[in-house]
C-alpha positions as CSV (number, residue, x, y, z in Angstrom):
1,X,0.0,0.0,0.0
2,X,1.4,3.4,-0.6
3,X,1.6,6.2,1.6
4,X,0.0,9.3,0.8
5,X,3.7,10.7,0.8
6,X,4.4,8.2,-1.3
7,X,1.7,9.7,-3.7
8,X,2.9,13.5,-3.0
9,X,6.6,12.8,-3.9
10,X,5.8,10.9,-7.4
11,X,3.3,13.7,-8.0
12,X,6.2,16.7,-7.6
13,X,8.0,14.4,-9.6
14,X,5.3,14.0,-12.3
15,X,4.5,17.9,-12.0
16,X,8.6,18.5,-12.8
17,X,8.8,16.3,-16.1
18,X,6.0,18.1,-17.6
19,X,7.4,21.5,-16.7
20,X,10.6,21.0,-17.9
21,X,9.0,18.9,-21.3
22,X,6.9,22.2,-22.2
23,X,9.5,24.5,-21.3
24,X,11.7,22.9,-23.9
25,X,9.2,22.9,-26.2
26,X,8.7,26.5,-26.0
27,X,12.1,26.5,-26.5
28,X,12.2,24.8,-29.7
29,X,9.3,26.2,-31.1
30,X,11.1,29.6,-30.9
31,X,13.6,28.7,-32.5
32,X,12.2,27.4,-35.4
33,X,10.9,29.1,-39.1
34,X,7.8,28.0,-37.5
35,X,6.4,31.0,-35.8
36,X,7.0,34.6,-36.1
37,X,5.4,37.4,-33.7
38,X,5.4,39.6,-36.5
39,X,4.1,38.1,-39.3
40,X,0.9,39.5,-38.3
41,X,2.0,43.0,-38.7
42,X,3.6,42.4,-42.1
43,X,1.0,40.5,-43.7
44,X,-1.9,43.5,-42.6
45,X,0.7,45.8,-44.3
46,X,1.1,44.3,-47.3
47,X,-2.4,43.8,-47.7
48,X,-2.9,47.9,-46.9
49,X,-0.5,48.6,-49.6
50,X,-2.3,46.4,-52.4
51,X,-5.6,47.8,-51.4
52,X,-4.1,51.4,-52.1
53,X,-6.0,52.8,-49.2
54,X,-9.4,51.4,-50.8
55,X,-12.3,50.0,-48.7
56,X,-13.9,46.3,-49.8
57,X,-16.8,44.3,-48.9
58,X,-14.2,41.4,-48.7
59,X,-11.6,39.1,-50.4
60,X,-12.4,37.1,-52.9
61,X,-10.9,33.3,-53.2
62,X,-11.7,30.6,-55.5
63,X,-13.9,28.2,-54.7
64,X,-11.9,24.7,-55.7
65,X,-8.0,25.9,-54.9
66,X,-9.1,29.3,-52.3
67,X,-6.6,31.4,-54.8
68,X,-7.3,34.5,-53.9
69,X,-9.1,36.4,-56.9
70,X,-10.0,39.5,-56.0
71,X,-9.1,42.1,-52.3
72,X,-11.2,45.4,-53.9
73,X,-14.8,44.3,-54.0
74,X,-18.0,45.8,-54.0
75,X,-20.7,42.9,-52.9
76,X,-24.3,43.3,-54.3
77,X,-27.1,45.3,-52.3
78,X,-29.8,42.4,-52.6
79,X,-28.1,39.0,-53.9
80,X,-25.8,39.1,-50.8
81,X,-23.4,36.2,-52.7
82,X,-22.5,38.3,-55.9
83,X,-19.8,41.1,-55.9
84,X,-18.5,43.5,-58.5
85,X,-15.0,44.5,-59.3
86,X,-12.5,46.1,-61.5
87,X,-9.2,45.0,-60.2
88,X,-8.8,41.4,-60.3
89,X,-5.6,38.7,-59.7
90,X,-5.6,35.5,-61.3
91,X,-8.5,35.4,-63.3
92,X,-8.5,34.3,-67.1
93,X,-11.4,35.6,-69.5
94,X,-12.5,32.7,-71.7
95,X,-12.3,35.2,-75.3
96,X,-13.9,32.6,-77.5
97,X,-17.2,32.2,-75.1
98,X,-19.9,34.9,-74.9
99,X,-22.8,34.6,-73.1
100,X,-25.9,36.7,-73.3
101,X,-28.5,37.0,-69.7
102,X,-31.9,38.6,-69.9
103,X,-32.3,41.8,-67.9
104,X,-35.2,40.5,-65.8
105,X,-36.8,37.1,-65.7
106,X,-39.6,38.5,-68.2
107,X,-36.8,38.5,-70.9
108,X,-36.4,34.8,-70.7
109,X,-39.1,34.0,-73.7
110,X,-37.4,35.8,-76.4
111,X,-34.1,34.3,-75.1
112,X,-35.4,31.4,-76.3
113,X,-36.1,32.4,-79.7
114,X,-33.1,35.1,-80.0
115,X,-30.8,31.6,-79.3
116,X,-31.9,29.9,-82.3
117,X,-30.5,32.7,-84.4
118,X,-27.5,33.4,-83.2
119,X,-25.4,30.2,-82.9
120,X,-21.9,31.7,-81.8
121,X,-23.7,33.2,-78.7
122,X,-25.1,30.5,-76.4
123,X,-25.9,30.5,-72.7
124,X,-25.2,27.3,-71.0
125,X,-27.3,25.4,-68.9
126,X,-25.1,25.2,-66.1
127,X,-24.5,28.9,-65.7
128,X,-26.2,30.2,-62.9
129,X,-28.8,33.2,-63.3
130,X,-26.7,36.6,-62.6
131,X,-29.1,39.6,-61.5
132,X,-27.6,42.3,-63.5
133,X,-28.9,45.6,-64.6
134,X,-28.2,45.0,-67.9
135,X,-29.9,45.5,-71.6
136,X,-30.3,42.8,-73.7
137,X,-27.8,43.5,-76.1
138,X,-24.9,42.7,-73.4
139,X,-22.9,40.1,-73.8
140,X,-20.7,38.8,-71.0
141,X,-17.4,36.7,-70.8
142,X,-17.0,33.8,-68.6
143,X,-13.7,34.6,-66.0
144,X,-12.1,31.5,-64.9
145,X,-9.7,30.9,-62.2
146,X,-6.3,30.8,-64.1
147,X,-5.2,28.4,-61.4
148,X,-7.8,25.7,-61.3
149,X,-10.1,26.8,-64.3
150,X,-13.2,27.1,-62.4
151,X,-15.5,29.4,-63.8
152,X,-16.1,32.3,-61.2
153,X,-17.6,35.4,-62.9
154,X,-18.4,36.8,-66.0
155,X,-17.3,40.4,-67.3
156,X,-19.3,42.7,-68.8
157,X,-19.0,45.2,-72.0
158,X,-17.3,47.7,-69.2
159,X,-14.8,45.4,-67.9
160,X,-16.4,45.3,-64.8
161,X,-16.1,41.7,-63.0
162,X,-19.3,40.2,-62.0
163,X,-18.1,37.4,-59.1
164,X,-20.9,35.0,-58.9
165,X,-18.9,31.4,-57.3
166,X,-16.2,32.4,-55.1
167,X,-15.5,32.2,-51.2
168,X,-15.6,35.8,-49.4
169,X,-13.2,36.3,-46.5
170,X,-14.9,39.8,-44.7
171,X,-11.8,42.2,-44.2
């Protein structure tokens, strides 16, 4: 039977191991490439200097690889998952593709007929319906991610970006 000094003393003992076993670890963790206190501070700088002192809604990261896209963003008053943007990063715009979207759910009928005319300019099924004030003569390019290929906007006749399938990161 042991003694409950027995007990004590291979406690303290216990108690000493595991003191001196996270100590060295702090030790080794500091001195490793592993951490840095100031990474922090240097990332939220660089990301200050890319912004140029511009505001955004968020940052904008492919949703297949999470490449960023897009840090200057302006995200849509009533379909709360769509943005708009000029300034984009590591986007490609598929030149040979054009796709034409109605300008309000009325404008889907003569869609349908206007797409039997005009075979070069074809919207595909799998293309999500993107509320855009726009006129029915606009034609949009599909904007891949030049990383992964996933399609994650379109862009408009004014070059503005039209995010539609991305991740947001709120800054």
């Amino acid at each position: 039977m042991t003694t409950s000094a027995e007990t004590d003393a291979a406690a303290t003992v216990l108690e000493d191991l595991l003191i001196d076993d996270t100590e060295e670890a702090l030790k080794a963790v500091g001195s490793t490439d592993y951490y840095d206190e100031t990474l922090d501070d240097e990332d939220e700088e660089w990301a200050i200097k890319q912004r140029q002192g511009r505001r955004s809604d968020g940052i904008l990261s492919c949703p297949a690889c999470f490449t960023t896209l897009c840090m200057d963003c302006q995200r849509h008053e009533k379909y709360v998952h769509q943005y708009r943007a000029m300034f984009v990063q590591n986007c490609r715009i598929v030149e040979n593709e054009r796709l034409r979207l109605p300008a309000h759910r009325a404008a889907k009928k003569t869609r349908k007929s206007k797409k039997k005319s005009s075979a070069n300019e074809t919207t595909p099924p799998n293309v999500p319906e993107v509320h855009l004030n726009a006129s029915e003569d606009e034609v949009y390019k599909p904007v891949r991610c030049s990383v992964c290929d996933t399609e994650v906007a379109l862009m408009d006749n004014d070059e503005v970006y039209h995010f539609h399938n991305v991740v947001p990161s709120y800054s």
